[in-house]
Each structure stands twice: as structure tokens, then as C-alpha cells.
C-alpha positions in Angstrom: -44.7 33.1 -42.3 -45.9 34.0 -38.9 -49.5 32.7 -39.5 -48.1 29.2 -40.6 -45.6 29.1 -37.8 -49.0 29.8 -35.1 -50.2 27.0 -37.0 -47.6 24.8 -36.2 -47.3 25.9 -33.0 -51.1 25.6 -32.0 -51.3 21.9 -33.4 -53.0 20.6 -36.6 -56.7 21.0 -35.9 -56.6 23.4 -33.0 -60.0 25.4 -32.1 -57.8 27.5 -29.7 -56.9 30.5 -32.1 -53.3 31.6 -32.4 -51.0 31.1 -29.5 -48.9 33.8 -27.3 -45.7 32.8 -29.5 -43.2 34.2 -27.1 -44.4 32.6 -24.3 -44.6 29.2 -26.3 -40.8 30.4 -27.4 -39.4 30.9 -23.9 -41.6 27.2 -22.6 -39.8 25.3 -25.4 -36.8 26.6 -24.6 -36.7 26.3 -21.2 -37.4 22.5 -21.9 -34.9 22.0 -23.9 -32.3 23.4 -21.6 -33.4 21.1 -18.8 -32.4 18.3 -20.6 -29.0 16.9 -19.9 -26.9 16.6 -22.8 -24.0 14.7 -21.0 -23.2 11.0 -21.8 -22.5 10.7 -18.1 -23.0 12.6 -14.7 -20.0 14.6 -13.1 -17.7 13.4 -10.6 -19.5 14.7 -7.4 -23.0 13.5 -8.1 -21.1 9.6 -9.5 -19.1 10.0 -5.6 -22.4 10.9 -4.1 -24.4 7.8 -6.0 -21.7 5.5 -4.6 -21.3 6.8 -1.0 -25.0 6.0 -1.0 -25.4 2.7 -2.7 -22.6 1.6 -0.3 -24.0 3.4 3.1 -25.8 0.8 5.3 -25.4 3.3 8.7 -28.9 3.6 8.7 -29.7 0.2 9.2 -29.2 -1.2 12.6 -27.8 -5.0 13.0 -31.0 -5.6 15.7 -33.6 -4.9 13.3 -32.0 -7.7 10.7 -32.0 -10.1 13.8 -28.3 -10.0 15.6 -25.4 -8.0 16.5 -22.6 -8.9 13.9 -18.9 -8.1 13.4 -18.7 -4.4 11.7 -20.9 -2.8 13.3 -19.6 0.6 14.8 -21.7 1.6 17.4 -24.7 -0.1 16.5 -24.8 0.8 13.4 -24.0 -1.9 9.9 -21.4 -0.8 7.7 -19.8 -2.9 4.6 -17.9 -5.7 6.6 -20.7 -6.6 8.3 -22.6 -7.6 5.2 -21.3 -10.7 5.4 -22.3 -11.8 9.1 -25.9 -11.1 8.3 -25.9 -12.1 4.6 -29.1 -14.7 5.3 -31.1 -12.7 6.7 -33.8 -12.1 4.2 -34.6 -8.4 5.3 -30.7 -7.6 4.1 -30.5 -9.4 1.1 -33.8 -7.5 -0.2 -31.9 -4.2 0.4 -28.9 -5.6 -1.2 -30.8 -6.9 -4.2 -32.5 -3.3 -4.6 -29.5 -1.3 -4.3 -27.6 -3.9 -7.2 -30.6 -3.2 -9.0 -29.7 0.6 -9.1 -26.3 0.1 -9.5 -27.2 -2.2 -12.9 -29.6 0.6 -14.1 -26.9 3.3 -13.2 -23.3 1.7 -14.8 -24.8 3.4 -17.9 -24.9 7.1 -16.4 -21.8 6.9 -13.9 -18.6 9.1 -14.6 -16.1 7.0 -16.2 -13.7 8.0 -13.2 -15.9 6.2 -10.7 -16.8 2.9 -13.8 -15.0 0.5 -11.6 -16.0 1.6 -8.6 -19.5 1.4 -9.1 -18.2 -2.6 -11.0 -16.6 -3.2 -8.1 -19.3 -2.9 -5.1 -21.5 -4.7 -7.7 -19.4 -7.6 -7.3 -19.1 -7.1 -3.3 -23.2 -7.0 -3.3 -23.4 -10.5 -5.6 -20.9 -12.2 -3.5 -22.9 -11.4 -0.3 -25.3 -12.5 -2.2 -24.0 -15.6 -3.9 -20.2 -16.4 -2.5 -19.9 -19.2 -0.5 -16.4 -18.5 0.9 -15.5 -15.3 3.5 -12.1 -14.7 1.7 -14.0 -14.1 -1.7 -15.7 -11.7 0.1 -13.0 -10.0 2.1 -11.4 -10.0 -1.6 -14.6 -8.6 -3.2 -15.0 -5.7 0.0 -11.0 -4.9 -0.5 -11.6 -4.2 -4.1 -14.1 -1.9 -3.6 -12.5 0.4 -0.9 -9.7 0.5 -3.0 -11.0 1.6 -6.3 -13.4 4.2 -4.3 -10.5 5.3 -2.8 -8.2 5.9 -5.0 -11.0 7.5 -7.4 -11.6 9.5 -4.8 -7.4 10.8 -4.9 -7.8 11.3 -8.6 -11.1 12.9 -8.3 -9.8 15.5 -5.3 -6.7 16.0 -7.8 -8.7 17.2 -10.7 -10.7 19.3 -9.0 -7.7 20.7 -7.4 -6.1 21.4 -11.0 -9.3 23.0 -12.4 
């Protein structure tokens, strides 16, 4: 059994003798437990994808060409999307990051689902509305879901 079992192990035409078998054991099953089994990721790591999906602090409104409405202290945050929503260098970023989200909604804790939805529809109306109020709709959405995911998630953890 053990000679078949290093035959296996070593691969069907291997010159390389018989392999360490515990060392091949404890590889394999390290492997295998770094593998995520879960459908989705927890609720801190979906919070954290979000937070950063809808951070724009590091971009600055004078390196997209003007100073815009939202802006605290130089720096762009999500109502000031709209003010700069032409400028090519922002829409690229936006593009990207709705991109991620797309590639993510597959992945992100159910709790944060319509969160994650929701500043996908914020990011395609910056990027397609034509009217401010469908934005100012799309924005208040967002902050509210987030938000009030955020409550449910800081009651859970709370209750565990």
C-alpha cells in the first residue's frame, strides 16, 4: 500500500524515487487549509472593501483640474464626484473601482449586498446621469445603506 501510494504521490513516470511522504502530507494539507471555503467574506473585510471603493481622500480636486463643492480641505470626497464628473482622469478611476465592485458583488457579505449595489449605482450615475438630483438620490442611497449596515454590523458583533 505504501509503495503504490509513493507512486501516486511521485507522479506517473517519475525518475525521482520515492518521495518524503510526510512532508508531501503536511504541503498538501497546508494547501488545502489555505483555501477559503466561505461562499462570502466576513463583515469586517466586506466594510473594509467598501470604505475603500468609496474613499476618494487621496485624490486631490487640483490634480483633476479645479476646486469643486465637497472637497474638505483639499481633499475629494463622494459629493464632489459630481462637480468633476467630466474630467477624464476621474471617470477612469471611477470606471476602475465599478469594475471591482462588478467583479466583487459575488464575494461581498450579504449584510453589506446593497451597499456594495448601491455605490454601484452612485458610480454609473456619475458616470451616465444627466440630472444632479439623480445623483444626490443615488449618493443618499448609498450613505444610507452603508450606514445602517454598519448599525447592524456593530450590533452583531456586539451580540457575539
Amino acid at each position: 500500500m505504501g509503495e503504490r501510494l509513493a507512486e501516486l504521490v511521485a507522479g506517473p513516470g517519475s525518475d525521482q524515487g520515492a518521495p518524503d511522504l510526510e512532508a508531501w502530507w503536511k504541503a498538501a494539507w497546508a494547501d488545502e487549509l489555505a483555501v477559503s471555503r466561505e461562499p462570502f467574506e466576513g463583515l469586517a473585510p466586506s466594510e473594509n472593501w467598501l470604505e475603500a471603493l468609496s474613499d476618494f481622500s487621496g485624490l486631490e480636486p487640483e490634480d483633476l483640474g479645479g476646486d469643486v463643492d465637497g472637497a474638505d480641505g483639499g481633499a475629494l470626497n463622494l459629493r464632489g464626484l459630481w462637480g468633476l464628473r467630466e474630467k477624464e482622469e476621474l471617470r477612469s478611476v471611477i470606471e476602475a473601482r465599478l469594475e471591482i465592485l462588478r467583479l466583487g458583488l459575488d464575494r461581498v457579505n450579504p449584510a453589506y449586498f446593497n451597499s456594495a449595489q448601491s455605490l454601484g449605482t452612485l458610480y454609473e450615475t456619475v458616470l451616465r446621469g444627466e440630472r444632479k438630483f439623480e445623483f444626490i438620490a443615488a449618493l443618499t442611497s448609498f450613505l444610507s445603506d452603508f450606514e445602517d449596515t454598519r448599525r447592524l454590523h456593530r450590533r452583531v458583533e456586539a451580540e457575539l
